[in-house]
N, C-alpha and C positions, 0 to 999 in steps of 0.2 A: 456517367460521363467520365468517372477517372480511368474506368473497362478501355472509353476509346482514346484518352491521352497519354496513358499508363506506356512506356517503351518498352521493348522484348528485352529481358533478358534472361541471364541462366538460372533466376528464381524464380521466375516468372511462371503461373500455370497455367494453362490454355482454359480455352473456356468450355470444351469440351470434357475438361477433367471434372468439372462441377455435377454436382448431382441436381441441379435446377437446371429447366430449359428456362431460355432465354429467345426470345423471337427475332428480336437484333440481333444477336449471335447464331441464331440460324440464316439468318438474311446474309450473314456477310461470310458465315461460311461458304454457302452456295455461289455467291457472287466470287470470290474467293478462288473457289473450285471452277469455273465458267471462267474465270480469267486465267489461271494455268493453263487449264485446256486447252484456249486457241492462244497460247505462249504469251498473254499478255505479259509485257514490261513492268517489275515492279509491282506485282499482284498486291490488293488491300492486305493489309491484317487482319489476323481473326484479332475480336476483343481479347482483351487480357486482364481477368477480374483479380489477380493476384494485390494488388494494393485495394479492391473495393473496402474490406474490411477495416481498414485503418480509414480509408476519406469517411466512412459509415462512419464512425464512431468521432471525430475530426467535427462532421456536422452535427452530431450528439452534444458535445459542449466539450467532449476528452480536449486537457492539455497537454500539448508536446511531449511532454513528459511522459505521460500517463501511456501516450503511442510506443514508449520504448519495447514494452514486451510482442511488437509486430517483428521488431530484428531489421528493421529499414532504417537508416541513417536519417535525418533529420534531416538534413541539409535536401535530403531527395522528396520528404513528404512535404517541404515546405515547398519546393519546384511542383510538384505533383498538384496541390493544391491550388496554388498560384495558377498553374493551367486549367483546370476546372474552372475558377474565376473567368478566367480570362471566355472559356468555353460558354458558359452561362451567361456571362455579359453579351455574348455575341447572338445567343440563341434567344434572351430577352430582346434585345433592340430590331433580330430578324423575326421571328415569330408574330405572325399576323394577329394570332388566336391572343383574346386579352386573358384568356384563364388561364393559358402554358405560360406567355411573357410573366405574370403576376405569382406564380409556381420559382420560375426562374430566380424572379427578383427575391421571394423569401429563401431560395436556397443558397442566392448570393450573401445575406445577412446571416446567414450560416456557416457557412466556407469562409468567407472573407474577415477575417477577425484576428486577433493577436498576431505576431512573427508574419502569417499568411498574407497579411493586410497591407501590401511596399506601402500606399502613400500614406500610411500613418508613420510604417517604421522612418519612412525617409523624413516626415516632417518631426519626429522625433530625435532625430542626428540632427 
């Protein structure tokens, strides 16, 4: 999920640079390529797995801290995360399937926890 909320930029590595294939990442290259072609406006993105490694290990139990040697600013893993959250919450509450929604919800209790967590931070202030 971070692949699809992750923004492009100049450190960012394409998904094609990976030595894994990815089926989603083939899906949205094609799609991708099919929207250029007949000039769509605004073509999708390809995924971009450059932060997967740091939200991997973020759901691992890593603190903040522990993230520093990715070279990513905190301020940006803590947004990153927070998206994922936000990503997760919406694919439990939509997903019909009770075994993905219930996937969802344990990856939520993973992601969402210390700094990542607003409405503790804010009930903390």
């Amino acid at each position: 999920l971070a692949s699809i909320v992750t923004e492009e930029k100049k450190r960012s590595v394409a998904a094609s640079d990976f030595t894994f294939s990815s089926s989603a990442a083939n899906v949205i290259r094609k799609l991708r390529s099919a929207e250029i072609k007949h000039d769509v406006d605004g073509p999708i993105r390809e995924l971009d797995f450059a932060l997967a490694a740091p939200t991997l290990a973020w759901a691992n139990g890593c603190s903040l801290a522990e993230l520093e040697s990715f070279g990513v600013p905190e301020g940006d893993l803590v947004r990153l995360f927070r998206m994922v959250v936000q990503l997760l919450r919406i694919l439990r509450d939509t997903l019909e399937d009770p075994v993905i929604s219930d996937r969802m919800h344990e990856a939520l209790k993973l992601m969402n926890r210390d700094v990542v967590d607003a409405q503790a931070e804010l009930e903390v202030r």
